[in-house]
Steps between C-alpha positions, in 0.01 A plus 500: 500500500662562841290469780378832668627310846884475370482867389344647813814290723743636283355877503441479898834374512680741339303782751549327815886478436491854386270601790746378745784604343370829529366474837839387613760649316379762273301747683769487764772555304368812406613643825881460418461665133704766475261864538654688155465178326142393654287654273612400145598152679109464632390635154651218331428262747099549476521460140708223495266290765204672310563323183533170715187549719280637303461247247509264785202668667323510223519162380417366861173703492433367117544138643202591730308650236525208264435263762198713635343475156618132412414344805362641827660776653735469784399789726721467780817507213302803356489696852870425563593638206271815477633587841912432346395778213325688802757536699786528245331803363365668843834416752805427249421706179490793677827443715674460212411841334529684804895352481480568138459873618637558834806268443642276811262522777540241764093504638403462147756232513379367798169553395548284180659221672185459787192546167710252323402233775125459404575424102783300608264281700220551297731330218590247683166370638460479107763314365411248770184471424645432125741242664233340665239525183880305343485236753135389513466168341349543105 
């Protein structure tokens, strides 16, 4: 059986390079897509990173669960990621439908970028918490 340690460094892994990469390069490359082609471009976009995330997300939080009933629960990992889902569903979710609707807007842009900043931090105060949970002598 693989240890929950190695799957929880290789599931925070994959979202901090994906959090950055979006932090960095996606979100602001969404201010040089073309405006006729924005729309269906976004569209497939957010269910292209959807199908990436999501599963992603989801397994992070079942990591927690399992530990939380296997062992003793890690509360400060729990808060970190209840307030990732928080804020992906009350600051980023809705950006991206209101682009869904309204099509290239450069606040909501703007706007994405800036709420962006809390999950990517809050993701990366987690994977180095994994890291360091990694490097702590067995």
């Amino acid at each position: 059986m693989v240890p929950i340690l190695t799957v929880q460094i290789i599931i925070d892994s994959c979202l901090i390079v994906l959090i950055w990469l979006v932090q960095l390069i996606i979100y602001p490359s969404f201010r040089y897509t073309e405006e006729k082609e924005f729309i269906s471009w976004h569209h497939r976009y957010t269910g292209l990173i959807g199908a990436i995330v999501s599963p992603l997300m989801l397994l992070q939080a079942g990591v927690e669960i399992w530990v939380g009933i296997t062992q003793d629960p890690r509360w400060v990992r729990i808060l970190l990621i209840a307030l990732i889902w928080i804020s992906t569903f009350t600051m980023s979710v809705p950006c991206h439908w209101r682009l869904h609707i309204v099509g290239k807007n450069m606040v909501i842009i703007r706007r994405l970028i800036v709420t962006n900043l809390p999950r990517t931090l809050l993701w990366s105060t987690l994977f180095l918490d994994t890291l360091t949970s990694c490097l702590k002598p067995a």
